[in-house]
C-alpha positions as CSV (number, residue, x, y, z in Angstrom):
1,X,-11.8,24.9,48.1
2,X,-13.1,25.8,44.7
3,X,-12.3,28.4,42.4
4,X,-13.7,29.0,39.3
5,X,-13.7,25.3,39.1
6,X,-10.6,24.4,39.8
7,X,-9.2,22.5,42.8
8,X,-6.5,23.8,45.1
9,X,-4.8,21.5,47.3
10,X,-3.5,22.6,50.8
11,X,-0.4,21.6,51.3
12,X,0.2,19.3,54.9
13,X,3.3,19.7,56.4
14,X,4.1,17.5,59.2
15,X,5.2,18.7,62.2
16,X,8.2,16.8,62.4
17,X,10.6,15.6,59.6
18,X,10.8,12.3,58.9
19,X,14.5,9.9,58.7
20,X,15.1,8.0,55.7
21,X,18.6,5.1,55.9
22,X,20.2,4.0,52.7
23,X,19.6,0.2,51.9
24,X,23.4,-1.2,52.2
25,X,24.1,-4.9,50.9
26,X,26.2,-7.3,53.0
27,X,29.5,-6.5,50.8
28,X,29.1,-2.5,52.4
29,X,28.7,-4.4,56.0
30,X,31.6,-5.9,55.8
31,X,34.0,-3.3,55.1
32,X,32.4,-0.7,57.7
33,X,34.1,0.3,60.3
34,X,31.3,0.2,63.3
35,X,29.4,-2.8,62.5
36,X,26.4,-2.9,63.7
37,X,24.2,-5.9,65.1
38,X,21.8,-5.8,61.9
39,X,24.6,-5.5,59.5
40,X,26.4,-8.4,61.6
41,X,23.0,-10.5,61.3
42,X,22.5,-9.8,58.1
43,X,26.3,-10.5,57.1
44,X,25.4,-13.9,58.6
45,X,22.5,-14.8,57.0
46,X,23.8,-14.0,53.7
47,X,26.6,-16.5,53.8
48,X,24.1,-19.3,53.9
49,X,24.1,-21.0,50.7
50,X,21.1,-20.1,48.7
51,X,20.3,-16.6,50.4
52,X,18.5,-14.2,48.4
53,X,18.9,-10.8,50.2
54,X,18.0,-7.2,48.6
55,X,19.8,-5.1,51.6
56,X,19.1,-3.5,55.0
57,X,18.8,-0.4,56.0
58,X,21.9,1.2,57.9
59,X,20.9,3.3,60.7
60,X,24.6,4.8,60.3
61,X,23.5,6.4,57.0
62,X,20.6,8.3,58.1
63,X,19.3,11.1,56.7
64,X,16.1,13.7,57.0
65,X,14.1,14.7,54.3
């Protein structure tokens, strides 16, 4: 749609809202209380020597946006 030359943008909702998780490192793993079998994975592969790891999502901090 034009206007007197400008452009208006129609906004798109989605019909449903979409679920965001926090990225946790393997230090916030450890101390949670329900582990889950990422986190414990992760925990894992993190104690190798060398491991480079920027975080998981946690499906136990899940929000909607």
């Amino acid at each position: 749609m034009t206007m007197a030359g400008k452009k208006i943008k129609k906004h798109v909702s989605s019909a449903r809202p979409q679920a965001h998780f926090k990225l946790v490192t393997s230090d916030v793993c450890a101390v949670c209380k329900q582990q889950c079998a990422r986190g414990i994975r992760y925990m894992a592969r993190m104690e190798q020597p060398g491991a480079v790891g920027n975080g998981i999502p946690c499906v136990l901090t899940r929000y909607v946006k």
